[in-house]
Structure formats: structure tokens, C-alpha cells
C-alpha positions in Angstrom: -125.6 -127.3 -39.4 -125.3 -124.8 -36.2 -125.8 -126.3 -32.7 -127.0 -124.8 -29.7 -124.7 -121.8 -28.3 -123.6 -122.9 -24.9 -121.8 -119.7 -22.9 -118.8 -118.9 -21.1 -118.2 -118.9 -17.2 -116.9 -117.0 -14.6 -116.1 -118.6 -11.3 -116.7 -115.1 -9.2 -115.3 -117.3 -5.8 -113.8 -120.4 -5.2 -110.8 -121.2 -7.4 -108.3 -123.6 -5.7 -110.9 -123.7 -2.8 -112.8 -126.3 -4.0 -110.4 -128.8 -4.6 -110.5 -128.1 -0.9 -114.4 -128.0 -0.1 -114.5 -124.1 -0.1 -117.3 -123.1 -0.7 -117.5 -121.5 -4.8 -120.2 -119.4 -6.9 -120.2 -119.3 -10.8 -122.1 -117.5 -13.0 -122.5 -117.8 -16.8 -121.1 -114.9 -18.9 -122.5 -114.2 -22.1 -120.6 -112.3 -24.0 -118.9 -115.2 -24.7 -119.9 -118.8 -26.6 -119.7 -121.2 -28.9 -121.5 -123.7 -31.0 -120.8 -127.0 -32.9 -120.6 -126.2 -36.5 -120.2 -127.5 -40.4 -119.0 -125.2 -43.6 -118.3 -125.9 -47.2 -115.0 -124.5 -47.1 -113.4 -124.7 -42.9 -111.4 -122.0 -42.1 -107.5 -123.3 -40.7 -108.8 -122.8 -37.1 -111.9 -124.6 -38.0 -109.9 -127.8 -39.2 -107.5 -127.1 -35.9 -110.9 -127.3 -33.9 -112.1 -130.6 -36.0 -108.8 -133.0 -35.2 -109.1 -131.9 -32.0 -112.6 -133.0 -31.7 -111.1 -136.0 -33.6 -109.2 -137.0 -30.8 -112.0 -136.2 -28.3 -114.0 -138.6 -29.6 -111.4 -141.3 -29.3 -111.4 -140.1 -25.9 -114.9 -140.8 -25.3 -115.3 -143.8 -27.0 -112.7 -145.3 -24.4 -114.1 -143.5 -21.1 -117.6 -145.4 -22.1 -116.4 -148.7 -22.6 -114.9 -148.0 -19.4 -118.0 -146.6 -17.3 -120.9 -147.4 -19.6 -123.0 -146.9 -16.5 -121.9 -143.6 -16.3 -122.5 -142.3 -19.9 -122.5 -143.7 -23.6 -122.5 -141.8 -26.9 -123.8 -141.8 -30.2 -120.5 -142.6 -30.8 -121.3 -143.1 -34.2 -123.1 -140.2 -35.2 -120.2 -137.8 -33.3 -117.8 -139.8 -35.9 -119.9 -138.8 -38.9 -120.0 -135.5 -38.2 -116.4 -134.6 -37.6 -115.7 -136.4 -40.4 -117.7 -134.4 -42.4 -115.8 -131.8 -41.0 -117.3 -130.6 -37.7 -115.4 -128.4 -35.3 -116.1 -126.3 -32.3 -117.1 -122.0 -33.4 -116.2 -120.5 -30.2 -115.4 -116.8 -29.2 -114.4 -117.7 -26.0 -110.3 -117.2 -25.7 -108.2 -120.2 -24.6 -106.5 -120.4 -21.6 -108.5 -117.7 -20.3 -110.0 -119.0 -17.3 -113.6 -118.1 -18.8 -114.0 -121.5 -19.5 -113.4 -122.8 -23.3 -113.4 -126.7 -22.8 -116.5 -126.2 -20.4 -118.8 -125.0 -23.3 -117.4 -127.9 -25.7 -117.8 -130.6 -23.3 -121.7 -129.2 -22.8 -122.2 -128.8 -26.5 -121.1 -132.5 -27.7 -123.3 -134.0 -24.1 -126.2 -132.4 -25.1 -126.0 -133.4 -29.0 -124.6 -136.8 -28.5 -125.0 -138.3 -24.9 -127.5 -141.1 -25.1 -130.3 -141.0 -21.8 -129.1 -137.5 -21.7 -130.0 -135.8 -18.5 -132.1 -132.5 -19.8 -132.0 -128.7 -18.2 -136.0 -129.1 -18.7 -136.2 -131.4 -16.5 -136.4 -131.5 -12.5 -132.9 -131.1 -11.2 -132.6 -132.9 -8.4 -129.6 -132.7 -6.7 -128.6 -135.9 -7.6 -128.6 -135.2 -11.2 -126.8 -131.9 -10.8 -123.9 -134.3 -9.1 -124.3 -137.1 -11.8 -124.1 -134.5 -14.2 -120.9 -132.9 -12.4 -119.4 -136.7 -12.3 -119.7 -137.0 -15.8 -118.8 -133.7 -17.1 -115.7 -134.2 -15.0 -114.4 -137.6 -16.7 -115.2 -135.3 -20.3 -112.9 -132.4 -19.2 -110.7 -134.2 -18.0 -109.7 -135.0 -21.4 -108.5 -131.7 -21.6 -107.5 -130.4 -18.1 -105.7 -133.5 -16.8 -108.3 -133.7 -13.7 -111.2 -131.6 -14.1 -114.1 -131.0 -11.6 -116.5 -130.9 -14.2 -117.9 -127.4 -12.8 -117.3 -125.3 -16.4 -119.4 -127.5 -18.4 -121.9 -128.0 -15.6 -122.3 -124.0 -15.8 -122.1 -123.9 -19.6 -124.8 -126.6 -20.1 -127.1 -125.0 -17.5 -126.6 -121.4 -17.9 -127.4 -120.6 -14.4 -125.4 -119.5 -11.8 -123.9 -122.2 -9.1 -123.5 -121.9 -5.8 -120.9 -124.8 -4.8 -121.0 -125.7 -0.8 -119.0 -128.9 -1.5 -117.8 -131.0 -3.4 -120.9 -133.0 -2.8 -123.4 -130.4 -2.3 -124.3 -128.3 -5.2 -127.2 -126.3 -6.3 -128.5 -123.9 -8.7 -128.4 -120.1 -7.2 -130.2 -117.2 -7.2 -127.8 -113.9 -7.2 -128.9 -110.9 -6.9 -130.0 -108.7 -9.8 -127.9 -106.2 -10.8 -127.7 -102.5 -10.3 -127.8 -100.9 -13.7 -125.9 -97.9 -13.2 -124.2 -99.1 -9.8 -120.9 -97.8 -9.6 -119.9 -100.7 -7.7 -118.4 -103.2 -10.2 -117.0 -106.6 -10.9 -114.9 -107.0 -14.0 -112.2 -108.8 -16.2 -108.9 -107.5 -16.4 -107.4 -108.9 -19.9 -103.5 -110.0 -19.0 -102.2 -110.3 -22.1 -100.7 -113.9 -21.4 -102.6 -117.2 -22.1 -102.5 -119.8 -19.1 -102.6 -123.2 -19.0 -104.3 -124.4 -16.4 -102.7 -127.9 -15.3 -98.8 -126.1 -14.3 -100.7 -124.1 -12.3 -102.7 -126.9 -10.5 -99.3 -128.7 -10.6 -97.8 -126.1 -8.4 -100.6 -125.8 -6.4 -100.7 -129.5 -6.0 -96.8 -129.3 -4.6 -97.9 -126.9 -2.0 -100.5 -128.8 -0.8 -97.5 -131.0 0.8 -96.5 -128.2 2.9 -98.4 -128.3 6.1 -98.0 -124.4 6.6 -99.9 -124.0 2.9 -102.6 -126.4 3.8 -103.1 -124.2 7.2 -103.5 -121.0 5.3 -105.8 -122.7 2.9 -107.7 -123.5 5.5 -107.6 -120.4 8.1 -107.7 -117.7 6.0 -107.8 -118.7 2.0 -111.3 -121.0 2.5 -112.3 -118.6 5.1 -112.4 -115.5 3.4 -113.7 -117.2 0.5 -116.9 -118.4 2.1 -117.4 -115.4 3.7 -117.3 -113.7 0.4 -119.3 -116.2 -1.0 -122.1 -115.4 1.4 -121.9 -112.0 1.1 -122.7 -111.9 -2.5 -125.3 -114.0 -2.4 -127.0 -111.7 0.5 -126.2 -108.9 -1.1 -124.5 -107.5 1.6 -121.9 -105.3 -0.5 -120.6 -103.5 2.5 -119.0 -106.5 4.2 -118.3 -108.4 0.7 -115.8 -105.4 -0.4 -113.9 -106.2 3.4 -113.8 -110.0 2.4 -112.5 -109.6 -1.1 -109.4 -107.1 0.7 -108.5 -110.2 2.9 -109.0 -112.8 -0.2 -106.8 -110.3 -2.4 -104.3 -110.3 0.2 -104.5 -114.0 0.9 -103.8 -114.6 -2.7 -100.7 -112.2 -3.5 -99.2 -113.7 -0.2 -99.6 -117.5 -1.1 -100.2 -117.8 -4.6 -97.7 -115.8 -6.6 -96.9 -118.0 -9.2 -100.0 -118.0 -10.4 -100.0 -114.2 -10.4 -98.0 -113.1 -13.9 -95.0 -111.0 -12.5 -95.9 -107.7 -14.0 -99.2 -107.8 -12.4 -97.6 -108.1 -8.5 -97.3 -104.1 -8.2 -101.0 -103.6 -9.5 -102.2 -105.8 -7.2 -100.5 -104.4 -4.2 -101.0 -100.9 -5.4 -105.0 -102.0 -5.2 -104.8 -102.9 -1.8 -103.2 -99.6 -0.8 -105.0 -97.5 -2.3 -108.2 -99.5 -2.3 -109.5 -98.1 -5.8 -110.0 -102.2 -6.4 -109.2 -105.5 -5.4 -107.6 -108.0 -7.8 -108.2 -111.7 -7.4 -107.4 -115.2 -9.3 -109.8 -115.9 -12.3 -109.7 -119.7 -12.8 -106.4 -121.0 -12.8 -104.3 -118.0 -13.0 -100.8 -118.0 -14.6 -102.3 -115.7 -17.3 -105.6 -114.9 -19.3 -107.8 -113.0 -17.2 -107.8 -111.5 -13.9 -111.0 -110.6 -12.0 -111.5 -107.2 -10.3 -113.8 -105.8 -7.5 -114.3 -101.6 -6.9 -116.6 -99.9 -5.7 -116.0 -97.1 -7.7 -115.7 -98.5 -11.2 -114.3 -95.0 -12.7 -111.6 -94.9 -10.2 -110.7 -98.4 -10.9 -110.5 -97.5 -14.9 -108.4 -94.4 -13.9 -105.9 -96.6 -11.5 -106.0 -99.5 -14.1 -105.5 -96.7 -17.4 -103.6 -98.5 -20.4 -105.2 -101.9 -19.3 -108.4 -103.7 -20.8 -111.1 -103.5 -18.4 -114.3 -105.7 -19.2 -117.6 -105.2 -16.5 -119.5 -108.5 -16.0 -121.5 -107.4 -13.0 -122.4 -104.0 -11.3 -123.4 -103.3 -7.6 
């Protein structure tokens, strides 16, 4: 048995801001995924994966009995299976911010959710937020609170463009430039992160009303604006935005910056060979990256793994 693959994601804009009704755009990223999965003889991650999945589904069975108008399960089926030793293949790394519970959640939704809400049919935007509702109570199973965005990108593999909480929609982002020097792209930080700390911490600031006035004035306002830019195309003005989000960020959110990366992040907005911002969470796995001169980025970043997801 091989499921579906259902991808990874990248939240380009948006992280922290939406708990805040920022504005937010995520895209699918490919070069990671996963699929549900049964072998003769389960490697020790694979059994790892299965009593996790275990536990999942006790998880579920309790969060339909209590909102069974919400969603219900083939409970019985998903029991079957991981007791004949299903787990979760993935490639995508844990902790990374790329999303790795998002694509699990989509995976066992679209095998074993009952009245199953398809990607074939019209998505109304009611669907898209009963969707979001539903893949949020899955996550959360795995986040502590989740807002149910990762799966909703994994299970749709198409870019969203988040105005608010309530307001979601499916975007269209421009196409890329295939040899655009311009370049958005993973910086690999050598840490794992976990994401609830993080949102812990952010959580404590959010008592302090000169955090929640930055969030507003400048963190949520840069974000939109970069947000809009993208979308439009407008690279020009989106590299100014991204300086100001950058600098927002290294400002007001240094714990979720790992330590050693501080001085790489200011020396990016001296010298303005790139932009470092937060990818997901932060606290670890991967950091994202905006240049407009992707070599010069490589040559400022050298001894550090750079991946491109997107060129200008």
C-alpha cells in the first residue's frame, strides 16, 4: 500500500502575524513530501512513525465524539491499518518549519475522513474555512493549538493567500523567472525547533502592551505590504518591505532567532546582499532568505546550506 504524496509548505509571509489577523501567503514546496505507507519488514523509524499514528488515532477518535458535526472517521479502517503496521514515509525534516504534521494531518483526512470535502470540487470559501476549522482541531494534536493552515496547503497544493483569520482564498503568484537572479530560499540552521516554546514566548509577549503596539505598527504592517507586493509582482518595493520586516524581526523577536545566526542577520541588512526572516516558528530548522542577487547571497552566506524555492 502507498497513499497519495501530500507536499511540504512554506509560509513566504505571515508567521506570528496571523495569530494576529496579518495578512499571510503560503506556497507548497515540492521538494519535499510524504505518503502513508505499509512494508513487510518497517524500518525503526517506520514503527516510530506507526505508534505515533497509534496515538493519533486515539486522538481523533475522541475529537469526533466530541464534534461529530465537525468531522467523523473511518475510525475503524484507520485502526486496521496501523495495526497492520502503517506509518507516515515522509522526507520532510521535523521541526523544520516546512511543515511535517501539515502533510500527515492532509494524508489521513483525505484517506479516512467520512463526507470528506474533495480539492475536485468547488471551493467555496466556506469550505476552504470548514476545512481550515477542521484541520486545525487535527494539528492541534501535535502543535498544542494549530491554525490548521499547513495541512490546509498540503491537502490543496496551492498557494494561499491569508487576509484573515476568516478570509481565505486560494492565490495566484506569479510565475517564476527561470534564470532571475533575484531569489527566495531556505537557509538550513542546523538546529531542530519546536514550535509550541516558541509560540509560548510569543504568547508572554503579547501581555506587553509595547509588543502588541509593534505587532501592530510595524510587524503586521510590513507584512502586508510585503504580502501585496509579491502577489503584484512588484519586486522593487517587496525587497524595501522585507529590509523593514527583517529588521522588525531581529529587534522583537530574538529568541526565536538561534543566537549564532544574530550577526548574519545584521550583517544582511548592512550590507544588503540578503534579508533573513522567520520561517514558521523559528527557534531552529530553517530560515528563509530574500536577495536579489542570489550569487552574492551564496558568497556572503559561504559554509552555509542554501536551498532556492523561488526566483525573481
Amino acid at each position: 500500500m502507498k497513499g497519495p504524496l501530500f507536499y511540504s509548505k512554506i509560509l513566504l509571509f505571515g508567521e506570528y502575524g496571523i495569530i494576529k489577523d496579518s495578512k499571510g501567503l503560503s506556497i507548497p514546496y515540492n521538494f519535499y513530501n510524504g505518503a502513508l505507507k505499509k512494508e513487510e519488514n518497517p524500518s525503526e523509524e517506520a514503527q516510530k512513525s506507526n505508534a505515533s499514528l497509534q496515538r493519533f488515532a486515539t486522538y481523533l477518535d475522541t475529537l469526533q465524539s466530541n464534534k461529530p458535526e465537525l468531522v467523523t472517521f473511518d475510525i475503524a479502517s484507520l485502526n486496521k491499518d496501523i495495526s497492520e503496521g502503517m506509518y507516515f514515509d515522509s522526507t520532510i525534516p521535523q521541526g523544520y518549519g516546512v511543515g511535517s504534521s501539515g502533510a500527515l494531518v492532509a494524508s489521513i483526512y483525505d484517506k479516512y475522513a467520512q463526507n470528506k470535502i474533495t480539492i475536485l470540487e468547488n471551493l467555496t470559501r466556506d469550505k476552504l474555512l470548514k476545512l481550515k476549522v477542521i484541520f486545525g482541531e487535527m494539528e492541534s494534536f501535535f502543535h498544542g493549538k494549530s491554525s490548521g493552515l499547513d495541512p490546509l496547503n498540503s491537502y490543496l497544493s496551492l498557494p494561499i493567500l491569508i487576509n484573515s483569520k476568516d478570509d481565505i482564498e486560494p492565490a495566484g503568484i506569479p510565475s517564476q523567472t527561470v534564470d532571475g537572479k533575484g531569489a527566495v530560499f531556505l537557509l538550513d540552521s542546523g538546529i531542530v525547533g519546536e514550535t509550541a516554546p516558541m509560540i509560548n514566548i510569543f504568547m508572554e509577549n503579547m501581555k506587553q502592551e509595547g509588543f502588541r503596539k509593534m505587532l501592530k505598527t510595524q510587524f503586521v504592517k510590513h507584512t502586508d505590504a510585503c504580502v501585496e507586493d509579491f502577489l503584484k509582482g512588484d519586486v522593487k518595493s517587496l525587497f524595501g518591505n522585507v529590509k523593514q520586516l527583517s529588521k522588525t524581526v531581529l529587534s522583537n523577536f530574538k529568541p526565536m532567532i538561534p543566537a549564532k545566526f544574530h550577526e548574519l542577520w545584521q550583517n544582511g541588512l548592512e550590507s544588503n546582499d540578503y534579508y533573513l526572516k522567520l520561517c514558521g516558528s523559528g527557534g531552529g530548522g530553517y530560515i528563509l532568505g530574500f536577495t536579489e542577487d542570489i550569487d552574492k547571497a551564496r558568497k556572503a552566506l559561504e559554509g552555509h546550506k542554501l536551498e532556492v524555492v523561488y526566483n525573481f
